[in-house]
C-alpha positions as a Markdown table, in Angstrom:
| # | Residue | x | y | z |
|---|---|---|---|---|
| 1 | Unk | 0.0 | 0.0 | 0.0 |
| 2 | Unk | 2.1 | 2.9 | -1.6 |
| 3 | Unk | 2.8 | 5.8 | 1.4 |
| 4 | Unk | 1.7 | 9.5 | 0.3 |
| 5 | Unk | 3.3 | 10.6 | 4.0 |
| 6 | Unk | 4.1 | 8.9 | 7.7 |
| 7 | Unk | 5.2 | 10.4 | 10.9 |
| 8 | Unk | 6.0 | 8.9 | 14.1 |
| 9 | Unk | 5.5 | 10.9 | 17.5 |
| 10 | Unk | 6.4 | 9.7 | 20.7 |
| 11 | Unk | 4.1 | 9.7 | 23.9 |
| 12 | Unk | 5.2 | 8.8 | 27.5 |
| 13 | Unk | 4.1 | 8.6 | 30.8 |
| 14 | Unk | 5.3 | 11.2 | 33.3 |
| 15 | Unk | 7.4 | 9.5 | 36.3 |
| 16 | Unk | 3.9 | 10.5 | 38.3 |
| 17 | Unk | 1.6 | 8.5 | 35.7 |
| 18 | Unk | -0.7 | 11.4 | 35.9 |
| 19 | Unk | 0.0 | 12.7 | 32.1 |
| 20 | Unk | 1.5 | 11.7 | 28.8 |
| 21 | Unk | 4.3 | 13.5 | 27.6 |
| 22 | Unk | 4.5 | 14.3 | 23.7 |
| 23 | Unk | 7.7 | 14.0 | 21.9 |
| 24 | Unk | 6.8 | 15.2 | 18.2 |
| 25 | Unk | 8.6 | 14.5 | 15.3 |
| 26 | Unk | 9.6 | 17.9 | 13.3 |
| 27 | Unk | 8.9 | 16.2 | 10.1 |
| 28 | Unk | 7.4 | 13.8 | 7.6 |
| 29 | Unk | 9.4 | 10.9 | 6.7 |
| 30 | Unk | 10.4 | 10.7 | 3.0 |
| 31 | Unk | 7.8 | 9.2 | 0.9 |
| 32 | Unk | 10.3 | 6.6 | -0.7 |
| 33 | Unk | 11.2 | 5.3 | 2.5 |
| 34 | Unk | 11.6 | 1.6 | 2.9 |
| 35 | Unk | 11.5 | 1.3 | 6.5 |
| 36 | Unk | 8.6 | 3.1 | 7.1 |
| 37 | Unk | 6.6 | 1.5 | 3.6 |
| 38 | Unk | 7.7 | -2.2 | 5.7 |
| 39 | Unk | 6.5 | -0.7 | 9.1 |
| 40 | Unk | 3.3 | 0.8 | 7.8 |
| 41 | Unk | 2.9 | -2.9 | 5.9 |
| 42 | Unk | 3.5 | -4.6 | 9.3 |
| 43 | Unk | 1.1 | -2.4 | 11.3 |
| 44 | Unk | -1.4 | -3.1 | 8.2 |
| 45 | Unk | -1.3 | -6.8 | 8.6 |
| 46 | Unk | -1.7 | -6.3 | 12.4 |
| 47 | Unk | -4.8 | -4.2 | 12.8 |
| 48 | Unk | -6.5 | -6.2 | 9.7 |
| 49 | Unk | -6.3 | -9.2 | 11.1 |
| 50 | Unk | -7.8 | -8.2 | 15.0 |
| 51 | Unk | -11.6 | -7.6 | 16.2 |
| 52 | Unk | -12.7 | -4.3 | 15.2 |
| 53 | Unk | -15.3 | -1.6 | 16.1 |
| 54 | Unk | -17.0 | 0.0 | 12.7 |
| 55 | Unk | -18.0 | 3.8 | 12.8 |
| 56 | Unk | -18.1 | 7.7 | 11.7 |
| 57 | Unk | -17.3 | 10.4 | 12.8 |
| 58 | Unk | -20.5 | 12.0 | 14.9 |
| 59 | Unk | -23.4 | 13.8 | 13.4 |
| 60 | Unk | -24.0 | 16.5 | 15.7 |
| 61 | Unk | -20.7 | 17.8 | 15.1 |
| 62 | Unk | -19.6 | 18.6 | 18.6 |
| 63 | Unk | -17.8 | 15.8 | 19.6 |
| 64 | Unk | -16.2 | 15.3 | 16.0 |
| 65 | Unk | -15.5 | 19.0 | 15.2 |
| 66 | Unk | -12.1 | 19.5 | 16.7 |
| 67 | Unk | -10.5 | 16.5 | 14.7 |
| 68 | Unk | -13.1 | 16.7 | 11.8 |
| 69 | Unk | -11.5 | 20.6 | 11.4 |
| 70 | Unk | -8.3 | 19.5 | 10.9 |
| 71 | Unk | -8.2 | 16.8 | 8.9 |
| 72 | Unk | -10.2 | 18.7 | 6.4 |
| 73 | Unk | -8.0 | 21.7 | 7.0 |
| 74 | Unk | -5.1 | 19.2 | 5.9 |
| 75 | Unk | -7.3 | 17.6 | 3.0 |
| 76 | Unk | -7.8 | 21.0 | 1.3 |
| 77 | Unk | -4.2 | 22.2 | 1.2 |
| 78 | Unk | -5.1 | 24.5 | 4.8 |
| 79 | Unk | -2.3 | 22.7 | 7.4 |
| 80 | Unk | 0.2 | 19.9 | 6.6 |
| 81 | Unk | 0.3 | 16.4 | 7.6 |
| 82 | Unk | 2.9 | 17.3 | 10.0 |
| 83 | Unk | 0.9 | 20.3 | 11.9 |
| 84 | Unk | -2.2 | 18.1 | 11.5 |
| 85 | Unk | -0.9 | 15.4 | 13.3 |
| 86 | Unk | 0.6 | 17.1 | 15.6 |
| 87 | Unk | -2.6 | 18.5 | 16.9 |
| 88 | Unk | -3.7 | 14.7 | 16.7 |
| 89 | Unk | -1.2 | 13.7 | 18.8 |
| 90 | Unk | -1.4 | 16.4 | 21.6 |
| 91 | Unk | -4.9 | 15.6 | 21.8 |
| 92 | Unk | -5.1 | 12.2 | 22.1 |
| 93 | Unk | -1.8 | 12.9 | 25.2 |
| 94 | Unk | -4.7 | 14.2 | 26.8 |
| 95 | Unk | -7.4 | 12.6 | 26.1 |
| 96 | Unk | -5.7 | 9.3 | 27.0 |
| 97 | Unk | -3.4 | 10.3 | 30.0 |
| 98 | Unk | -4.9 | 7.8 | 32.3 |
| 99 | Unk | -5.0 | 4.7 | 30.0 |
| 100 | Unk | -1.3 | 4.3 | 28.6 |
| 101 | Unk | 1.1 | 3.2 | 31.4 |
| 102 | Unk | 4.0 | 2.3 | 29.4 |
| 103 | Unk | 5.3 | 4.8 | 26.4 |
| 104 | Unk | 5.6 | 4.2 | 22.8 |
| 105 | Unk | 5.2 | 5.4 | 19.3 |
| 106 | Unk | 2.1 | 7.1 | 17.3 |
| 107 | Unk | 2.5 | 5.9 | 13.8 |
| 108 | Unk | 0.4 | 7.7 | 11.3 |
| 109 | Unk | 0.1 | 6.8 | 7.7 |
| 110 | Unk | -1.5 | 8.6 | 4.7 |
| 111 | Unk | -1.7 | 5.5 | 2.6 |
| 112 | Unk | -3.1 | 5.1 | -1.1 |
| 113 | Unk | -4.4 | 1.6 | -2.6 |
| 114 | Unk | -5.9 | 1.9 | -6.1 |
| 115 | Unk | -8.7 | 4.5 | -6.0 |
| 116 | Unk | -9.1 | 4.2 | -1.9 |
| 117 | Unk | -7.1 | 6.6 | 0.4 |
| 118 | Unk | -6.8 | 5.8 | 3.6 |
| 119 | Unk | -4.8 | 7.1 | 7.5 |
| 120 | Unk | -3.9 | 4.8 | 9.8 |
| 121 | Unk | -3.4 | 5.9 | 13.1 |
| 122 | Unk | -1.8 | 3.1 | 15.2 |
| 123 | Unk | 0.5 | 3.3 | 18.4 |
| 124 | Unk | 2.9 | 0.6 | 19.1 |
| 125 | Unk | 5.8 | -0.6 | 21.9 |
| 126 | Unk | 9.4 | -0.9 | 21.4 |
| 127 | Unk | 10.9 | -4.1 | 22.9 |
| 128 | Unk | 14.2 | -4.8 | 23.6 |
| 129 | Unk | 15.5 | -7.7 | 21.5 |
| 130 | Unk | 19.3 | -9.2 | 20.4 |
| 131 | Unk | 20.5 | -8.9 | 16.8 |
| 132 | Unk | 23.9 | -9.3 | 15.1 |
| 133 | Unk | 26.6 | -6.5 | 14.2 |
| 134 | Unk | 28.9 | -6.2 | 10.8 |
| 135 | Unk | 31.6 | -8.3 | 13.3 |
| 136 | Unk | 29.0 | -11.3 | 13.8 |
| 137 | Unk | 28.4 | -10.6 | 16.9 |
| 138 | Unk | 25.4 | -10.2 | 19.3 |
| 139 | Unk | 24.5 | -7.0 | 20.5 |
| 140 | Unk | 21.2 | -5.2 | 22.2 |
| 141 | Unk | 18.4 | -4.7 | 19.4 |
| 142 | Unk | 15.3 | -2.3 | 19.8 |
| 143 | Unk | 12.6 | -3.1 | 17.6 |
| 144 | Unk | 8.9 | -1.8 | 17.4 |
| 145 | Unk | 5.8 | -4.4 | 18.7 |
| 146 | Unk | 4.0 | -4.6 | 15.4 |
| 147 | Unk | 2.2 | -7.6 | 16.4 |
| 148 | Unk | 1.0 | -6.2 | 19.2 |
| 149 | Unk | -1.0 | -2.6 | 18.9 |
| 150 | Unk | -2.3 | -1.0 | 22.1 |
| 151 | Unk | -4.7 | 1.3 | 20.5 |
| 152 | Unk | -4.7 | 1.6 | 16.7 |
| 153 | Unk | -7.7 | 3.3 | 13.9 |
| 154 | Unk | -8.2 | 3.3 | 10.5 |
| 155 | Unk | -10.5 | 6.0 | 8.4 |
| 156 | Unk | -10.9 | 5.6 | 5.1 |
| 157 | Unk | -10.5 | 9.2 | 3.6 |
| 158 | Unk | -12.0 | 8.6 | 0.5 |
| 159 | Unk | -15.7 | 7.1 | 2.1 |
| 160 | Unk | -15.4 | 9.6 | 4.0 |
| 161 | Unk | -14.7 | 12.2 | 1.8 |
| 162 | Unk | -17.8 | 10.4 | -0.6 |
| 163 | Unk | -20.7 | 11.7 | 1.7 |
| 164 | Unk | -22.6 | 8.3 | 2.1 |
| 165 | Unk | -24.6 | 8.5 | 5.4 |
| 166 | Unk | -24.4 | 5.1 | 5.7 |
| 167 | Unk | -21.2 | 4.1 | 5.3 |
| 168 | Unk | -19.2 | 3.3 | 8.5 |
| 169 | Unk | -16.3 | 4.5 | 6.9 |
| 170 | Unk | -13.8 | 4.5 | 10.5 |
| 171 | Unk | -12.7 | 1.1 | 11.9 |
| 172 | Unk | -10.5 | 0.6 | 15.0 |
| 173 | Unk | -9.4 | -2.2 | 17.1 |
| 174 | Unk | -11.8 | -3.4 | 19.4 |
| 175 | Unk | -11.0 | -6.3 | 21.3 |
| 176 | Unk | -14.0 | -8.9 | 22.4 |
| 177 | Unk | -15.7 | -7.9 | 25.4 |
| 178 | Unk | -15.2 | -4.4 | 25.1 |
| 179 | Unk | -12.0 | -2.5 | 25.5 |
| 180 | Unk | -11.8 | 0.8 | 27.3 |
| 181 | Unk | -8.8 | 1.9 | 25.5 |
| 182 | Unk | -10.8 | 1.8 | 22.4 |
| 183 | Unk | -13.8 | 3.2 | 23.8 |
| 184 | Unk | -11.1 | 5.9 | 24.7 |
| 185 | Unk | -10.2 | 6.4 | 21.3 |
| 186 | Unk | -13.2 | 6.6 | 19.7 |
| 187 | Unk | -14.6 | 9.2 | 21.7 |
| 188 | Unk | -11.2 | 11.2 | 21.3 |
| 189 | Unk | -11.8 | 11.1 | 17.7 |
| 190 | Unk | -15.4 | 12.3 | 18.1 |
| 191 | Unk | -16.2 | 8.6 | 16.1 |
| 192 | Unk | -19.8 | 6.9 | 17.0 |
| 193 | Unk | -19.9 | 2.7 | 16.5 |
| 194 | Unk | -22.5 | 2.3 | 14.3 |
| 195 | Unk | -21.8 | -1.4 | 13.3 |
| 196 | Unk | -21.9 | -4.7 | 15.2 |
| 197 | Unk | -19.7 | -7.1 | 13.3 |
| 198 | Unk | -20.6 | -10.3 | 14.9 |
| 199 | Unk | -24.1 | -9.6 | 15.2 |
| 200 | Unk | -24.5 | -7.8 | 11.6 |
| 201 | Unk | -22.0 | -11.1 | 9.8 |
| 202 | Unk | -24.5 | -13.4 | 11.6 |
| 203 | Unk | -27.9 | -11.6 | 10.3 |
| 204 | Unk | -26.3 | -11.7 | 6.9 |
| 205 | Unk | -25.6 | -15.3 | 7.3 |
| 206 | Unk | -29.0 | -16.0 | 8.4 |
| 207 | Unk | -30.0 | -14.2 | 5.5 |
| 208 | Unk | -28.0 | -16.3 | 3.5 |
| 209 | Unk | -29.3 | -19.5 | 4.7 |
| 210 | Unk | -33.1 | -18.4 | 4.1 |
| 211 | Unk | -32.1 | -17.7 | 0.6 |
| 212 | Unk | -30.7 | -20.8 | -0.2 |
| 213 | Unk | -34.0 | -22.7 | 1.5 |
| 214 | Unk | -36.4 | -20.0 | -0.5 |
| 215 | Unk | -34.2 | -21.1 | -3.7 |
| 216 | Unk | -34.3 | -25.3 | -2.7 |
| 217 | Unk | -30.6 | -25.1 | -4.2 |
| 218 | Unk | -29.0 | -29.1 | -3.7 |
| 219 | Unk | -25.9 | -29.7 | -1.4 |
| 220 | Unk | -23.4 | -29.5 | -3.6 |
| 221 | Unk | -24.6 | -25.4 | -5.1 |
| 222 | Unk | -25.8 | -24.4 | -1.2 |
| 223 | Unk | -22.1 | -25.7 | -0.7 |
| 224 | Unk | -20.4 | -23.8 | -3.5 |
| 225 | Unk | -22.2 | -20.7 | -2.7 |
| 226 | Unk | -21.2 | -20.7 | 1.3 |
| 227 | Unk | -17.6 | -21.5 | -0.5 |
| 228 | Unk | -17.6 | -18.1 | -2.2 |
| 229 | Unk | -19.5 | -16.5 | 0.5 |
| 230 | Unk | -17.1 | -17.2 | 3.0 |
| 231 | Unk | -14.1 | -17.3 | 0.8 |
| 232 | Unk | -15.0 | -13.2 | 0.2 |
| 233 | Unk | -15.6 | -12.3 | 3.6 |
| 234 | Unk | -11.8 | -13.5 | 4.1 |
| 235 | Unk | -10.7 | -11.7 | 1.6 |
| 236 | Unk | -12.5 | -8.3 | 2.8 |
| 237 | Unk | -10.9 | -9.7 | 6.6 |
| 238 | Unk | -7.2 | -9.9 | 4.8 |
| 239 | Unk | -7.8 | -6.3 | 3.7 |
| 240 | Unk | -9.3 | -5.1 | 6.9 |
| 241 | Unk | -12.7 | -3.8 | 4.8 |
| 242 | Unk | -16.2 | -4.5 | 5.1 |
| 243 | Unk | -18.3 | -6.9 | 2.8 |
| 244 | Unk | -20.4 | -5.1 | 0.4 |
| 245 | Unk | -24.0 | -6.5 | 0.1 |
| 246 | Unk | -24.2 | -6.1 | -3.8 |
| 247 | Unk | -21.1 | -8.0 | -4.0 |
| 248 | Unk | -22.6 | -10.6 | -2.1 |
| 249 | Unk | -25.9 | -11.0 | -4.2 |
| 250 | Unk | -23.0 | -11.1 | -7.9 |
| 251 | Unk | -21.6 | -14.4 | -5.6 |
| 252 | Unk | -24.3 | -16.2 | -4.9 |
| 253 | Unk | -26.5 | -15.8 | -8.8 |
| 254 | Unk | -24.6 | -14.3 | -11.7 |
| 255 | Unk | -27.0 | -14.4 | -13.9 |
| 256 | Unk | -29.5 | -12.9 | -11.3 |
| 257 | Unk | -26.5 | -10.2 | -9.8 |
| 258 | Unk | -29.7 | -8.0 | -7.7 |
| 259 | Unk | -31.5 | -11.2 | -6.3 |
| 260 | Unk | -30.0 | -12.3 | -3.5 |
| 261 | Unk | -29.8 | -8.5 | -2.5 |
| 262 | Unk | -33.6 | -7.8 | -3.1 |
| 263 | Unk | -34.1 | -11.2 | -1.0 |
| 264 | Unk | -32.2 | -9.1 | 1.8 |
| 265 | Unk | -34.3 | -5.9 | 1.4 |
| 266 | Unk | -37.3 | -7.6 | 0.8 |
| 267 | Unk | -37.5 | -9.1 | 4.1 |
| 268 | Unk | -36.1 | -6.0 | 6.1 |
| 269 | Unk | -33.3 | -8.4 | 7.9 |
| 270 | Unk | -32.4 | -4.2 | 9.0 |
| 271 | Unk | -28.3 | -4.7 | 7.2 |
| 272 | Unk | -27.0 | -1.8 | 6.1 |
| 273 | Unk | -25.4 | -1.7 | 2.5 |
| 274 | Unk | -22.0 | -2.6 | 4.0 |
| 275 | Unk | -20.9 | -5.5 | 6.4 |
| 276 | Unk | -17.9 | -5.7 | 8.2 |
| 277 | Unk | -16.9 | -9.5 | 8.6 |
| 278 | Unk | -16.0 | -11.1 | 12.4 |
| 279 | Unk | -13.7 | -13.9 | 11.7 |
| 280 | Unk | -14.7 | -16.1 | 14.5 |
| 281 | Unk | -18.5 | -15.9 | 13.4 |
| 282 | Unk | -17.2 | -17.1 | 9.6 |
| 283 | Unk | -15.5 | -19.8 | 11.2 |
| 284 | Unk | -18.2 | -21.1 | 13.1 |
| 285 | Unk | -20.9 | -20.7 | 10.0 |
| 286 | Unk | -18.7 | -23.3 | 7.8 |
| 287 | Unk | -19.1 | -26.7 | 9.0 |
| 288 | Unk | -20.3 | -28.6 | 12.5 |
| 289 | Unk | -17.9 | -31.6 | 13.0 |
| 290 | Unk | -18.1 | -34.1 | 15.6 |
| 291 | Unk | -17.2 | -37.8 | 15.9 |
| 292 | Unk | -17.5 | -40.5 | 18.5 |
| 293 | Unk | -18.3 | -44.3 | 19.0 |
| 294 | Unk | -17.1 | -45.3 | 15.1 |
| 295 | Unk | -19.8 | -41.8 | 14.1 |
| 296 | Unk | -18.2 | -39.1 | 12.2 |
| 297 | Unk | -20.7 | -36.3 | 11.1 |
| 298 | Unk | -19.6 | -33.3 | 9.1 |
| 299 | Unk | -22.3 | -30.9 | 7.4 |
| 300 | Unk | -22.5 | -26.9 | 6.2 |
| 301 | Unk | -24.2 | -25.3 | 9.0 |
| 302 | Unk | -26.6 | -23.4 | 7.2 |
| 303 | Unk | -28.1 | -26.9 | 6.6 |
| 304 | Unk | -28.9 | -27.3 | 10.1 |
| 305 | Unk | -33.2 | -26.4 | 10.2 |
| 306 | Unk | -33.4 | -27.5 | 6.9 |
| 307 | Unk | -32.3 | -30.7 | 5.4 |
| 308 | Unk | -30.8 | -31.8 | 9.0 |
| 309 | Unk | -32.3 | -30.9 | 12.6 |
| 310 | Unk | -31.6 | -31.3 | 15.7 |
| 311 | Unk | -33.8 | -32.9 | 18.5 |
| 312 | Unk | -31.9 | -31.7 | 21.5 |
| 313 | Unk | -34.4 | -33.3 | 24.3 |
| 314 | Unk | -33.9 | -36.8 | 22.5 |
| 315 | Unk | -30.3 | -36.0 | 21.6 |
| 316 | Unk | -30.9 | -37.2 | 18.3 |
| 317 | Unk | -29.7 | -35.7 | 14.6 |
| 318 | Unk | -32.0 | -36.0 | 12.0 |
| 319 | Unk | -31.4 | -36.5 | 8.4 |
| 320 | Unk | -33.7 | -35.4 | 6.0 |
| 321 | Unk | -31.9 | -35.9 | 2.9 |
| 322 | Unk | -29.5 | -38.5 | 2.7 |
| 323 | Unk | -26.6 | -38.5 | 0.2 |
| 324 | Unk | -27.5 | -40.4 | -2.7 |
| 325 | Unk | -24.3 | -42.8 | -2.1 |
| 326 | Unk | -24.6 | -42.8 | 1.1 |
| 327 | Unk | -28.2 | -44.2 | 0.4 |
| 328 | Unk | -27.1 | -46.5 | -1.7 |
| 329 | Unk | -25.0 | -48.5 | 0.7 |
| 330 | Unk | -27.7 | -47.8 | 3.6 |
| 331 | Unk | -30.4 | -50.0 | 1.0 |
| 332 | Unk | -27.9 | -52.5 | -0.2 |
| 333 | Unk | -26.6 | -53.3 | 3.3 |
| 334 | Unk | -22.8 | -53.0 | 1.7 |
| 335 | Unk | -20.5 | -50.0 | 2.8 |
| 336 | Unk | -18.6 | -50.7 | -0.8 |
| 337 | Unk | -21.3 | -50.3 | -3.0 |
């Protein structure tokens, strides 16, 4: 993802914890430089591949204004991305003084990929590590945490920038079970969640599995469409962006590109026109598994209520629909037929 600028500031603790300290860089790095294109492509990878909250920047204005001011300020040529996030950084020394206990660096990257334009805003430990000199030998090694981000956001400038009142166009991490640090963050940005990724990926998945029951599609298309239904939302989850619902509806019926997402409107399931994915929700929509006493059953779970229930007072798994080979052997008594 090619860099348009970076900067890294430093914040601190005071020796009293009762306030963060700003150390500000004086400028932008260079735009051609490698370490900061690998460091912005490490912190990348990090933050696309952890729970995230979905949002914008708040409606009424007040809350927003201070940080909505100067990023347009920047955007239309008013302050540089070197006053701009400068300002960023002092406020957020402020605004988070009593949730960082241990210092590090404020990365923030003005990033373009294809027609999308995007700042990442991320803030990440140094840890002290061993490396090798131009003698062989092993001396002390500081290295930045990328794998591990205390606080870190993402807007997307250019859905932002696009108007769409809809479109949750600000995602930062957001760790299961709530996070005050993020919480932190979000209202120091003047951001408002307005998605629920595991509860909004598991409407659309419900949504998904009424439409392959309205359609009566067999096992092996219900299977190839979860394949590609699934195998997108990874690839959005790689990418750290949200599924599109009319991208969704070209998966499942080509030749009908609108159905599946007239399916969604037409019975209000309340999705907005973009999803963000939750990994562990995907992973648990693929397949139930389970295997004991010389039994090994393995189905698609959006089959479950349809073609197979179960009766969980008589513990029992019912199949409505059994595999045509599997039939075959049931009638001829013969596991090799």
């Amino acid at each position: 993802m090619p860099l348009l600028h970076s900067i890294v500031h430093r914040l601190a603790p005071t020796l009293d914890g009762e306030s963060l300290t700003l150390d500000a860089a004086s400028a932008v790095h260079p735009a051609d430089d490698p370490g900061m294109d690998a460091l912005a492509g490490a912190l990348n990878d990090t933050f696309n591949a952890k729970p995230k909250g979905w949002g914008r920047f708040a409606p009424d204005g007040e809350r927003a204004a201070p940080v909505v001011a100067r990023l347009q300020a920047w955007l239309d040529g008013d302050d540089d991305f070197t006053g701009v996030t400068h300002r960023l950084a002092q406020r957020l020394a402020i605004e988070l003084a009593d949730k960082l206990s241990v210092g590090g660096y404020l990365v923030l990257a003005d990033q373009q990929q294809g027609d999308t334009r995007t700042l990442l805003l991320a803030f990440v430990h140094q840890r002290e590590g061993i490396g090798i000199n131009a003698e062989h030998h092993a001396v002390p090694a500081a290295q930045l945490n990328t794998r591990q981000l205390t606080f870190a956001a993402r807007l997307n400038i250019t859905q932002w920038q696009g108007g769409d009142a809809q479109t949750q166009y600000v995602s930062f991490i957001k760790e299961r079970g709530g996070n005050k640090l993020a919480d932190a963050l979000a209202r120091c940005l003047g951001v408002v969640e307005g998605a629920d990724a595991p509860a909004d990926t598991r409407t659309l998945l419900k949504a998904f599995s009424d439409y392959v029951e309205k359609e009566d599609l067999d096992d092996a298309a219900s299977r190839e469409k979860t394949d590609a239904l699934v195998g997108y939302a990874n690839e959005q989850l790689s990418r750290g962006e949200p599924m599109t619902l009319s991208d969704v509806s070209e998966l499942m019926d080509e030749q009908q590109p609108k159905a599946f997402y007239e399916h969604i409107r037409n019975a209000d399931y309340g999705l907005a026109p973009e999803v963000p994915p939750d990994k562990r929700t995907l992973n648990q929509f693929r397949r139930f598994t389970g295997r004991a006493g010389g039994v090994s059953v393995s189905f698609d779970s959006h089959l479950l209520g349809n073609s197979i229930e179960y009766d969980e007072a008589a513990d029992r798994l019912i199949i409505k629909q059994v595999p045509a080979k599997l039939k075959e052997q049931l009638t001829r008594g013969d596991p090799h037929a």
